[in-house]
C-alpha positions in Angstrom: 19.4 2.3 -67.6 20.9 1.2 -64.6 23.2 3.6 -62.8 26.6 2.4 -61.5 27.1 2.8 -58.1 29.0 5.4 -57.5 27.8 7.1 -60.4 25.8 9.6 -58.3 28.4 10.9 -56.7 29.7 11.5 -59.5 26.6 13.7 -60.4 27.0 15.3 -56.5 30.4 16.6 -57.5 29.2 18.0 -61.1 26.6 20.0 -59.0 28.4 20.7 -56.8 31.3 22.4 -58.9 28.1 23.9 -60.8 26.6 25.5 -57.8 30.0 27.0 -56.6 31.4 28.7 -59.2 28.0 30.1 -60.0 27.0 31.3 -57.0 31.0 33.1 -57.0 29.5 34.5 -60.1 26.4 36.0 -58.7 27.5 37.4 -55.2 31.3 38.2 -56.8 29.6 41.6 -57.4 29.1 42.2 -53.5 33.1 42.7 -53.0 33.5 44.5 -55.7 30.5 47.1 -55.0 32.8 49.9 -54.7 34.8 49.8 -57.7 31.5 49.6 -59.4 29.9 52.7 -57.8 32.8 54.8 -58.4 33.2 53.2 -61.8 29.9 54.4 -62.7 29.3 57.2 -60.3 26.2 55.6 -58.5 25.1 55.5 -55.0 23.8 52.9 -52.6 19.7 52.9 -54.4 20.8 52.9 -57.5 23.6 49.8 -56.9 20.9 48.0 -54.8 18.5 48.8 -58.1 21.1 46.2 -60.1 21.0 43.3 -57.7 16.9 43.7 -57.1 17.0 43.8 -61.1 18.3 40.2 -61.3 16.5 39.0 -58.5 12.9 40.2 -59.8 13.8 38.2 -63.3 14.9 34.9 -61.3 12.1 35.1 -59.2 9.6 35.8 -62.5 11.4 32.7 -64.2 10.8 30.5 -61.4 7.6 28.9 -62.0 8.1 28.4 -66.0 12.0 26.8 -64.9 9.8 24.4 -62.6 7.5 23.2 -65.5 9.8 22.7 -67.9 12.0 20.5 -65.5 9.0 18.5 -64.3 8.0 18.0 -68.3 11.5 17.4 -69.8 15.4 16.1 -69.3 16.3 17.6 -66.3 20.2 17.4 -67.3 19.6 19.0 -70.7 18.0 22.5 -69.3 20.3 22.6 -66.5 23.1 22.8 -69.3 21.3 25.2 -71.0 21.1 27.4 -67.7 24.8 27.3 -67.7 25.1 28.2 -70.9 23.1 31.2 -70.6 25.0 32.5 -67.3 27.9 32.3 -69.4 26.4 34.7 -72.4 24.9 37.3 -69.7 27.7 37.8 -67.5 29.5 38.4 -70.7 27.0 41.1 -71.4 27.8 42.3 -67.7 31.3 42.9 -68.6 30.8 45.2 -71.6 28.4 47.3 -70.4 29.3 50.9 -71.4 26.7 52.9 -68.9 25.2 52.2 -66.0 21.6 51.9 -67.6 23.1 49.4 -69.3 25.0 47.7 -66.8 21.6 47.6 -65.2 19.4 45.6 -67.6 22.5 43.3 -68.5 23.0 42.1 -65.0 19.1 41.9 -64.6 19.8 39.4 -67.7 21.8 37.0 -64.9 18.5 36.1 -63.5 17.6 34.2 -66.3 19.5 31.7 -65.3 19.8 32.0 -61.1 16.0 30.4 -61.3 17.6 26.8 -62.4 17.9 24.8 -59.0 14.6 23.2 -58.7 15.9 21.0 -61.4 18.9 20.0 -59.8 17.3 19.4 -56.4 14.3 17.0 -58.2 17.1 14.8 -60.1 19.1 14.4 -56.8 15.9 13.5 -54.9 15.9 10.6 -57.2 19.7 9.6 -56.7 19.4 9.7 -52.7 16.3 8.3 -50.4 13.8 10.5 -48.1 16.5 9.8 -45.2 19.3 11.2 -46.7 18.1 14.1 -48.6 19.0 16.7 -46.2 22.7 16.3 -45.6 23.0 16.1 -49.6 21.2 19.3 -50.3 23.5 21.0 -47.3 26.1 19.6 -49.0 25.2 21.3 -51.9 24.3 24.8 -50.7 27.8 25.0 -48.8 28.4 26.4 -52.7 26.8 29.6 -51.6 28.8 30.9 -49.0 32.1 28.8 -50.2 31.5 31.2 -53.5 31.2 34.1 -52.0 34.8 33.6 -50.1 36.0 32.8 -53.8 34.3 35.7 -54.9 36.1 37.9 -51.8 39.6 36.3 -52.1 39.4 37.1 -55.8 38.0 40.8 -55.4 40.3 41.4 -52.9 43.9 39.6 -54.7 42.6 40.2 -58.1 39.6 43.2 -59.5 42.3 46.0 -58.1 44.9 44.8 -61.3 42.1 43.1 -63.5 39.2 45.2 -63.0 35.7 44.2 -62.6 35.3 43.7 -66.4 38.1 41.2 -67.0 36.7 39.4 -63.9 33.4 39.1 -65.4 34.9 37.4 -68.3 36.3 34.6 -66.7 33.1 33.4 -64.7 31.5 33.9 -67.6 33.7 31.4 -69.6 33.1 28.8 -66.3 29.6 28.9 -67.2 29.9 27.6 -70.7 32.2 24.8 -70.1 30.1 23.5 -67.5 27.1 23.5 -69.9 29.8 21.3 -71.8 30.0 19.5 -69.1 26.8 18.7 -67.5 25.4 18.6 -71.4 27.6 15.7 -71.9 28.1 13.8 -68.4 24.8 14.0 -66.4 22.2 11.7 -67.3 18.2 11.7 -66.6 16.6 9.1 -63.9 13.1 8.2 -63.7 11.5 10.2 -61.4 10.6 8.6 -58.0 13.1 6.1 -58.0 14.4 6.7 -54.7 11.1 6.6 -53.3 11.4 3.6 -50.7 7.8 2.2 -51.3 8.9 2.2 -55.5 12.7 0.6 -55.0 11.5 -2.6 -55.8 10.1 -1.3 -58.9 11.7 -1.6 -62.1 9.3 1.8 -63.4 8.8 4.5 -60.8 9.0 7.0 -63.8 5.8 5.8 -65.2 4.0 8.7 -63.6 3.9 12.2 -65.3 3.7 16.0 -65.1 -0.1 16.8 -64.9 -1.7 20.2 -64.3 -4.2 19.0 -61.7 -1.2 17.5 -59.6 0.5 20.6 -59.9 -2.1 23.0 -58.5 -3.1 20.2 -55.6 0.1 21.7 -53.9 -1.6 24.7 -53.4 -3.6 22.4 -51.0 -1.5 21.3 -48.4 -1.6 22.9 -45.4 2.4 23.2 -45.0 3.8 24.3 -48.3 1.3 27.3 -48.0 3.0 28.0 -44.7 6.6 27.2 -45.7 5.6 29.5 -48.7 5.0 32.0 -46.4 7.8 32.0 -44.4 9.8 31.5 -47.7 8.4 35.1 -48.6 10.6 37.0 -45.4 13.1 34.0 -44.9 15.9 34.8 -48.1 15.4 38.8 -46.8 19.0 38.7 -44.6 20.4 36.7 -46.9 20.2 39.1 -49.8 20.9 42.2 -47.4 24.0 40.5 -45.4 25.5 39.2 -49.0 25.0 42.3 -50.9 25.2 45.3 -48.3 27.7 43.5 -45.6 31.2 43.8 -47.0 30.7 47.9 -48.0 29.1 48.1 -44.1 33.0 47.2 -43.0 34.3 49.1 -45.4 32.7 52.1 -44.6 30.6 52.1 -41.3 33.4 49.8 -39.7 36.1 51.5 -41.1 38.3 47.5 -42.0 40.8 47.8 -44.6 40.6 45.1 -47.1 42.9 42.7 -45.4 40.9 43.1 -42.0 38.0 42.4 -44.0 38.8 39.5 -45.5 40.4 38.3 -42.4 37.1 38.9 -40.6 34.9 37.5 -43.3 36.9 34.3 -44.1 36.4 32.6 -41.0 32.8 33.6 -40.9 32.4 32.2 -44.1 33.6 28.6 -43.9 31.5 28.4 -40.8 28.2 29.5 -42.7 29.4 27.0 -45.0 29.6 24.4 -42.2 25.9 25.6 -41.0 24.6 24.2 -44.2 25.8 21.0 -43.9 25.3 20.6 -40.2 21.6 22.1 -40.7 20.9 19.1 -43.1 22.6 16.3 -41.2 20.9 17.5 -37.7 17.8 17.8 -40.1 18.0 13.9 -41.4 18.5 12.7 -37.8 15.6 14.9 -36.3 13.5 13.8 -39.3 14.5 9.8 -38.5 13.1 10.5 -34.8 10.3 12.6 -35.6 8.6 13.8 -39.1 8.4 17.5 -37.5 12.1 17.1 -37.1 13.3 18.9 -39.9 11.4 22.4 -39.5 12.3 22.0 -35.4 15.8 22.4 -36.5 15.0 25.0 -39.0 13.2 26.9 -36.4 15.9 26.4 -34.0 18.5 28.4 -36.3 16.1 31.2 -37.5 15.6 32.0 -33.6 19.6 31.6 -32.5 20.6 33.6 -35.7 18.4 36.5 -34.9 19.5 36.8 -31.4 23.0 36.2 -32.5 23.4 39.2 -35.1 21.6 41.5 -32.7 24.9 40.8 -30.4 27.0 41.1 -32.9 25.9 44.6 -34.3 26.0 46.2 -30.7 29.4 45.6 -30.5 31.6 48.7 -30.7 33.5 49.5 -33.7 36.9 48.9 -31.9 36.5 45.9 -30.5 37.3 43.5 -34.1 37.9 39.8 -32.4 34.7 40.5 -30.5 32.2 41.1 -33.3 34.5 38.0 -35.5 33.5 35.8 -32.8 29.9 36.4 -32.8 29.6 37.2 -36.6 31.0 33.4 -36.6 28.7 32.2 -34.1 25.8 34.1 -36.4 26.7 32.3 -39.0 26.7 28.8 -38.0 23.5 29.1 -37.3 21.7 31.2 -40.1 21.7 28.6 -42.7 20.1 25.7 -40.8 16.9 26.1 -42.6 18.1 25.7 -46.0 18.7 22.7 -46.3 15.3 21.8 -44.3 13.0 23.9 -46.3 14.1 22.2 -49.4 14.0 18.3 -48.2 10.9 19.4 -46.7 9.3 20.3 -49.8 10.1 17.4 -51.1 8.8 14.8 -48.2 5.2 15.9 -49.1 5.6 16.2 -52.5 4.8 13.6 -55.2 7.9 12.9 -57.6 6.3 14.4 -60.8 5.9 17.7 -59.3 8.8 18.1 -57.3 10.6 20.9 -59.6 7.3 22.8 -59.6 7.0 23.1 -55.8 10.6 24.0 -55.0 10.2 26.7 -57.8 7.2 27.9 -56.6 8.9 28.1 -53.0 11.8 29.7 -54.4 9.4 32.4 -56.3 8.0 33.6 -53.2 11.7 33.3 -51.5 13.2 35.5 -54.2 10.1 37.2 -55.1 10.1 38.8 -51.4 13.4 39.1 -51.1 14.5 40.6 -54.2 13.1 44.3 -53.1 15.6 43.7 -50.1 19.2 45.2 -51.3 17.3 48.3 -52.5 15.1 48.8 -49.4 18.7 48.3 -47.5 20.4 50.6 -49.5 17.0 53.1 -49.2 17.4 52.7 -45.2 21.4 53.5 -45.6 21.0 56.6 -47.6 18.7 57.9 -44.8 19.9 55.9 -41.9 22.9 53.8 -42.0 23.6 50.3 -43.2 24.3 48.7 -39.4 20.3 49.9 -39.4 19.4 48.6 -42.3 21.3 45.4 -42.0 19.5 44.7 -38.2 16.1 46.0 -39.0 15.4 43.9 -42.3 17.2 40.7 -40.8 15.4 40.5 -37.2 12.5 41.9 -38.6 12.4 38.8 -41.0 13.4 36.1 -39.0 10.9 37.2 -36.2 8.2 36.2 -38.7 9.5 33.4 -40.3 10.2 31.3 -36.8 6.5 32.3 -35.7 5.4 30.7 -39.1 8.2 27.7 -39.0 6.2 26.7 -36.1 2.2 26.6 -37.6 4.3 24.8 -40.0 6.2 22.0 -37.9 2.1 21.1 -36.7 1.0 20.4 -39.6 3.6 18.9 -41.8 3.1 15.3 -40.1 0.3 14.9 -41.6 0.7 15.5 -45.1 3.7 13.4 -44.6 1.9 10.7 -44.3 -0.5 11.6 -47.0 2.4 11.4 -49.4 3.7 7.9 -48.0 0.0 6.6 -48.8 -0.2 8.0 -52.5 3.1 6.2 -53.1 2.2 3.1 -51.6 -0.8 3.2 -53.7 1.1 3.6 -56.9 3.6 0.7 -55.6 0.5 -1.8 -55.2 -1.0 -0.5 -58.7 2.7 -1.1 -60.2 2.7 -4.1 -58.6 -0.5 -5.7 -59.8 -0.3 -4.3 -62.9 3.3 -6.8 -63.5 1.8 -9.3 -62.2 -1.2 -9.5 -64.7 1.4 -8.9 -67.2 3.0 -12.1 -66.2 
């Protein structure tokens, strides 16, 4: 079926609005750790426990997500992840105990493993060139959610309640499984692909099992898996553990919290995008391009949260300042990782890499808000907070740059194997007619 023109923006914007009001689901529960602790009379392990909880089942669910988009309608199992974030942060919301507060939010993994899927269809709306700018665009959703999930913590879970809150995001979730059920069609995969635009079937190729386990052969997703398995660490600490850290080791009421984390915020949100459109130019001048820039902002946003935690407790526009300058840089290699993964992968498998990726990523990192809280309850969280992030990003940039040798090369491996397919396409339609 041919698409109309603007017809994948239209599918941008469905993500888009997907991606942003689930990811204020997920994180909402970062502003509102307090009135959960004291609600259920916990302390920093055991609320750390609930967000590892989740994360272990995500990361678990990865790899079976990834087959299953790679095998079947991409558009039909990423309303049924909606659906099902719906039904468990219901469950959240009636928990009676903290036990089983616990196992329901460890249900909202289920469905957090889903974005392989979405990443593969749009790789098949937008070329090679313009991948990483649209994936950016995409992953603004996950700092832009957790500002919606501040402001409405902050205006809203002191007269609502956490509960009542739960219930809303949990009704967003099945009426954009309405949505994308309805709305969002399929594309054959590899039609993007520049060698296959002439083609009238790129989709002819298929999920195979040997195709699959060939990733495990080239030389950079093994690294970028290995940097993937540190890289989401300060991201799961600074989201969880960051907003109780000014509440309680910084001493910021809620407004100078807010006021402090806004700001920050909508420039993390910016890093994403600017990450992937630096990435796209970089990657038109250079194939290493992409991981160079990555690189680039895992190095600046260590050195730039190691200023901003030594600055003292009274000096607020100081550490804003740098926190913002942090954050502009800490989500270059988002973006990156993901187009990445998909410049030296072959269309059929493309959902089964990312997953993969985002295993390790999530598998990793998912111990991180309980070794946090662990350090806090025996140190402090501004020492938990530094430790896990530097520490991490210290081994991911010496691993982003093994990777940014090799990746080249199986570049160019994947250009070949799809010019193949375009001359075997092509011959084949011309014995047909």
């Amino acid at each position: 079926m041919k698409q109309k023109p603007n017809y994948r923006w239209y599918v941008v914007s469905v993500f888009f609005l997907f991606m942003l009001l689930h990811q204020s689901d997920r994180l909402l529960i970062a502003p509102m750790t307090t009135q959960i602790m004291e609600d259920f009379q916990i302390n920093e392990a055991q609320m750390g426990a609930v967000v590892t909880g989740a994360l272990l089942v995500g990361a678990v669910l990865y790899p079976l997500w990834g087959v299953l988009y790679d095998r079947y309608a991409r558009p039909k199992l990423l309303a049924l992840a909606a659906a099902i974030w719906g039904a468990t942060t219901w469950l959240s919301a009636i928990a009676p105990t903290y036990r089983g507060f616990l196992a329901a939010r460890a249900t909202t993994g289920i469905d957090d493993s889903t974005y392989p899927g979405l990443y593969s269809l749009l790789s098949d709306y937008f070329g090679p060139e313009r991948r990483g700018k649209i994936y950016g665009l995409l992953q603004l959703t996950q700092p832009l959610g957790y500002m919606l999930g501040l402001i409405v913590a902050t205006f809203f879970a002191g007269t609502m309640g956490w509960r009542k809150i739960f219930y809303v995001t949990g009704a967003a979730g099945i009426l954009l499984a309405i949505l994308i059920f309805f709305t969002v069609r399929e594309i054959p995969r590899g039609a993007s692909e520049p060698e296959l635009s002439g083609l009238t079937t790129p989709g002819v190729y298929r999920f195979e099992w040997k195709v699959a386990l060939d990733l495990f052969r080239k030389p950079t997703l093994i690294l970028l898996f290995a940097q993937g398995f540190v890289g989401v660490f300060p991201w799961n600490v600074i989201t969880f553990w960051f907003f109780r850290y000014l509440e309680v080791e910084r001493d910021y009421d809620p407004n100078a919290i807010l006021f402090t984390l806004a700001p920050t915020i909508l420039i993390l949100a910016a890093g994403y995008f600017i990450g992937g459109l630096i990435g796209d130019y970089a990657f038109r001048k250079n194939p290493r391009g992409r991981l160079l820039t990555a690189l680039f902002g895992v190095v600046a946003g260590a050195i730039f949260l190691t200023l901003t935690m030594s600055v003292p407790h009274d000096q607020q526009l100081l550490f804003s300042v740098l926190m913002a300058v942090t954050a502009l840089f800490m989500p270059f290699a988002a973006s990156n990782v993901v187009a990445t993964v998909h410049d030296i992968t072959l269309p059929e498998v493309r959902s089964t890499a990312l997953a993969v990726q985002l295993f390790i990523e999530n598998g990793g990192a998912a111990i991180a808000p309980l070794l946090a809280g662990l350090i806090a309850v025996r140190a402090s969280l501004h020492v938990a907070i530094l430790a896990i992030c530097v520490s991490a990003w210290t081994v991911g940039a010496i691993v982003l740059i093994f990777a940014a040798r090799k990746v080249p090369e199986d570049i160019q491996i994947l250009r070949g194997q799809l010019q193949t397919r375009a001359d075997e396409l092509s011959a084949a339609r011309g014995v047909k007619g």
